[in-house]
C-alpha positions as CSV (number, residue, x, y, z in Angstrom):
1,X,47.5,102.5,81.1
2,X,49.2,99.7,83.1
3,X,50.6,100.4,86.7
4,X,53.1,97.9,85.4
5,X,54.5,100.9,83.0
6,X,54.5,103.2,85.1
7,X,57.1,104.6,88.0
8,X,55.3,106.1,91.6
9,X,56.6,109.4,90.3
10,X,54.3,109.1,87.3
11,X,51.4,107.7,89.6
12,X,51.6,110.2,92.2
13,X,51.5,113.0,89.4
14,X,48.2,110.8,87.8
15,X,46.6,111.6,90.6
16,X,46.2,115.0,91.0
17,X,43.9,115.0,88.1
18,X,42.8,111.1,88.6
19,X,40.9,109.5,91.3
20,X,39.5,106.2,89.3
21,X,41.5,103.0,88.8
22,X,40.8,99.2,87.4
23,X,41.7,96.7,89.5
24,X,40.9,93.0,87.3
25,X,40.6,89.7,89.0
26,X,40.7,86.3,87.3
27,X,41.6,83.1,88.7
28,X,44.0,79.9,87.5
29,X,41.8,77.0,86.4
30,X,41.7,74.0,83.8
31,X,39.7,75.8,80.4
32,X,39.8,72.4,78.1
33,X,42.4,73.1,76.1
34,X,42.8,76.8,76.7
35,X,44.9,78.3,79.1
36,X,44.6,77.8,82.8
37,X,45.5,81.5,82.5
38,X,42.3,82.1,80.4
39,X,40.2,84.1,83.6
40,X,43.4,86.4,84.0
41,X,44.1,86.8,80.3
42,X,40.6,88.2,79.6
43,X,40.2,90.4,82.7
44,X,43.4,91.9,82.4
45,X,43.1,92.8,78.8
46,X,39.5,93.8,78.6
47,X,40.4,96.5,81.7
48,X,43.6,97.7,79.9
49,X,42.0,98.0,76.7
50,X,38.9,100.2,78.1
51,X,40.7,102.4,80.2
52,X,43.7,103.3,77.8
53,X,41.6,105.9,75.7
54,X,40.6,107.5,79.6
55,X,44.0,107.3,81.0
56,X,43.3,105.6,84.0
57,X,45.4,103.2,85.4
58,X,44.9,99.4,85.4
59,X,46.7,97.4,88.4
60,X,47.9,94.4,87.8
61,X,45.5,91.1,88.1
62,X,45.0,89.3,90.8
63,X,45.5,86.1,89.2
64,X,43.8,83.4,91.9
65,X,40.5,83.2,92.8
66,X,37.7,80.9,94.1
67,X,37.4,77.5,92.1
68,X,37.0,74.5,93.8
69,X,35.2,72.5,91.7
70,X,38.3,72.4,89.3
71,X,40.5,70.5,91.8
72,X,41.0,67.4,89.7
73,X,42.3,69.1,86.8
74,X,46.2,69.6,87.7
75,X,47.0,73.7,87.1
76,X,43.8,74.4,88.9
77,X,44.8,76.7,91.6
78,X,41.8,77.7,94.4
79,X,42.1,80.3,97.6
80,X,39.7,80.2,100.2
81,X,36.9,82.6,100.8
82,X,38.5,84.1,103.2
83,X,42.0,84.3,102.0
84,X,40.5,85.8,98.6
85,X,38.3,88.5,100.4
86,X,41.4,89.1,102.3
87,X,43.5,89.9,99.6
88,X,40.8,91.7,97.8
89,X,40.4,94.1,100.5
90,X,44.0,94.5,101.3
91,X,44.9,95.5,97.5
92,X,41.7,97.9,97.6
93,X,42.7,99.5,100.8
94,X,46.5,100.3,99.1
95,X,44.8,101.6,96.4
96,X,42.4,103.8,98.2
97,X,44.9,104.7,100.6
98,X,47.3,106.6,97.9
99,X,44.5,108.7,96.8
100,X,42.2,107.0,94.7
101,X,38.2,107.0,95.4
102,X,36.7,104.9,92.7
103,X,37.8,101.6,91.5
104,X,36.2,99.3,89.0
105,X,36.6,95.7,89.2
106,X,36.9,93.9,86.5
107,X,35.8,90.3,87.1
108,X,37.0,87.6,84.3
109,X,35.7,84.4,86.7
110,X,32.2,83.3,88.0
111,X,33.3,81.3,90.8
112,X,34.5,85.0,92.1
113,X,30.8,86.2,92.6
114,X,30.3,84.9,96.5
115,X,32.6,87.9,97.5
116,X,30.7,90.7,95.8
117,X,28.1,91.5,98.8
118,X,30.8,91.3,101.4
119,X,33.6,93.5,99.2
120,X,30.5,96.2,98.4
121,X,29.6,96.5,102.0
122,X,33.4,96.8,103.2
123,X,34.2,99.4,100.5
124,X,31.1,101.4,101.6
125,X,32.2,101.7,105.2
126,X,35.4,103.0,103.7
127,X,33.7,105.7,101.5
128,X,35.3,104.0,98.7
129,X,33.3,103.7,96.0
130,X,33.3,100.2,94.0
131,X,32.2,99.1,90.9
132,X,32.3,95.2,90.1
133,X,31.9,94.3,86.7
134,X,31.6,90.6,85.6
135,X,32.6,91.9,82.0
136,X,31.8,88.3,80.6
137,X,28.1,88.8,81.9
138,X,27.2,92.1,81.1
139,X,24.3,92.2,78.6
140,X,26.1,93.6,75.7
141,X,28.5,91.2,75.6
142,X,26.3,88.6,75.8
143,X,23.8,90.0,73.2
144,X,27.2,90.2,71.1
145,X,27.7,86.6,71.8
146,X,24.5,85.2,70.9
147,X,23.6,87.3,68.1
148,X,26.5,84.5,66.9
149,X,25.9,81.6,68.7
150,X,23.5,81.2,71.8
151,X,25.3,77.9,72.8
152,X,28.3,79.3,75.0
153,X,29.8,78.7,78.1
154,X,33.0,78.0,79.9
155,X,36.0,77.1,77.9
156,X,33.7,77.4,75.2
157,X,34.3,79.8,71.9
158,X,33.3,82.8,73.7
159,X,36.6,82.1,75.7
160,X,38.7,81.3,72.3
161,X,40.6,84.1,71.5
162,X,44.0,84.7,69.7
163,X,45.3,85.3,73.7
164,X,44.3,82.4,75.2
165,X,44.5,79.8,72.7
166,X,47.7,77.8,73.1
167,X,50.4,77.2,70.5
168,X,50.7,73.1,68.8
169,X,47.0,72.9,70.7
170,X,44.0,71.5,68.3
171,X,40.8,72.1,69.1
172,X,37.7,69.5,68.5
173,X,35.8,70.3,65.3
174,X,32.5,69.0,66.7
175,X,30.6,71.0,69.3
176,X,29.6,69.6,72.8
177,X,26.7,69.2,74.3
178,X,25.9,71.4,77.3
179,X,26.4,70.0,80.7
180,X,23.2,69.2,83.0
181,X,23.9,72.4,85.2
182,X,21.9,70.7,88.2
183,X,23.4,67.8,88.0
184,X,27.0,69.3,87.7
185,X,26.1,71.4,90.8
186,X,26.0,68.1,92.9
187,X,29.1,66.7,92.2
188,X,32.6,66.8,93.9
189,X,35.4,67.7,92.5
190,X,36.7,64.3,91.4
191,X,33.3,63.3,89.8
192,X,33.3,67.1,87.8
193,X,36.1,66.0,86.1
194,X,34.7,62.4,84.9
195,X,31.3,64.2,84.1
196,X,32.9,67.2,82.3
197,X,36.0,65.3,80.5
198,X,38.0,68.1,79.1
199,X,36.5,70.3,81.1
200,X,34.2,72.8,78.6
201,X,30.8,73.1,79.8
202,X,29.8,72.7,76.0
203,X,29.0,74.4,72.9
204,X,31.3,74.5,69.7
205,X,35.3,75.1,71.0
206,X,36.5,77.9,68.3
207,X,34.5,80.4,65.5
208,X,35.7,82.7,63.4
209,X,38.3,85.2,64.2
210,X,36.2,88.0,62.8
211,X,33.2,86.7,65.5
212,X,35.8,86.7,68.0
213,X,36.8,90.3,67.3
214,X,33.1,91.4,67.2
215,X,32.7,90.1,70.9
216,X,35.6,91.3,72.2
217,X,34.5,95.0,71.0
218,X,31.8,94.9,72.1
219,X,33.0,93.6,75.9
220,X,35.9,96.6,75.8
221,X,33.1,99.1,74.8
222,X,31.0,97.9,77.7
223,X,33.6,98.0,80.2
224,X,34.7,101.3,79.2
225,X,31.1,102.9,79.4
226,X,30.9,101.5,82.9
227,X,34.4,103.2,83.4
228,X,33.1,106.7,82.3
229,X,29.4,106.6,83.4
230,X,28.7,103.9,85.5
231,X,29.9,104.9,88.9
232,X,26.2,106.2,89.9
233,X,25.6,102.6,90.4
234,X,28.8,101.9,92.9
């Protein structure tokens, strides 16, 4: 369930049977010809649609992260490190504050990662436990993904879904070829955007809806088992 539906009455009442909550995190970046939205879209919607079933509630996404390399690309919006650990850790400590002890974090963009070892350690002096997920990482979504196609990556087909694809927008019909990930990692942000173009990191940009679906059950399914059993791992 979405905070966003509910009143504090209805929240307040949650809790005296509910201490867990989902707290997703995305960021606003260029995604080819996807939305810039695409990181938020996917985090948001993967947390609501695992924890519905369980009845816990899903906060609304923090919808800016770390992405720097992206610059170039007008839309691209990037915190600093320590602006985004200090709103990570100001929105956790409301959340722990009214009562609840375990929080999952679903993370829908890579450039997020730096904060992980910092957030852990904070939450642990806090006897909050955390769980950060990367759902777009976890190995059975991306078994899902290449038992269709190993050759995914950002604003790839793997990010193409009926929610982030944009209306009178046409995708290429020829795949691209990956990116030198070495070289990309040396560039600035002005020569990222010559070397990458549109911005996908390569592989085809769209597959069938029914592969699309396949994935995304099997990311939902993978969040919501971490949701249930994995907090022996916070």
């Amino acid at each position: 369930m979405r905070v966003a539906d509910l009143n504090w009455l209805q929240v307040e009442k949650l809790l005296e049977k509910e201490n867990r909550a989902v707290l997703p995190v995305g960021s606003t970046e260029q995604h080819a010809y996807l939305s810039l939205a695409t990181d938020d879209i996917l985090a948001e919607r993967v947390a609501v649609e695992a924890a519905e079933p369980l009845g816990v509630p899903v906060f609304p996404v923090i919808n800016y992260g770390l992405t720097p390399d992206f610059m170039a690309y007008p839309g691209t919006i990037t915190l600093r490190g320590e602006t985004f650990e200090a709103v990570l850790r100001d929105v956790l400590a409301g959340i722990h504050g009214h009562g609840f002890r375990r929080v999952l974090l679903v993370n829908g963009h890579g450039g997020n990662r730096p904060a992980w070892d910092s957030l852990r350690g904070w939450a642990r002096e806090r006897g909050l436990q955390l769980l950060i997920h990367d759902w777009w990482a976890g190995p059975g979504f991306l078994e899902a993904v290449r038992s269709h196609d190993p050759v995914a990556s950002h604003a790839s087909w793997m990010e193409n879904f009926p929610w982030t694809r944009l209306p009178g927008v046409t995708m290429p019909q020829a795949p691209k070829a990956l990116i030198d990930f070495a070289h990309y990692r040396t560039l600035e942000p002005a020569a990222i955007r010559a070397y990458l173009e549109d911005g996908s990191f390569g592989g085809r940009y769209q597959r069938p809806d029914d592969e699309i679906y396949a994935i995304w059950r099997a990311g939902v399914e993978e969040t919501r088992a971490l949701l249930e059993n994995g907090w022996g791992d916070a």
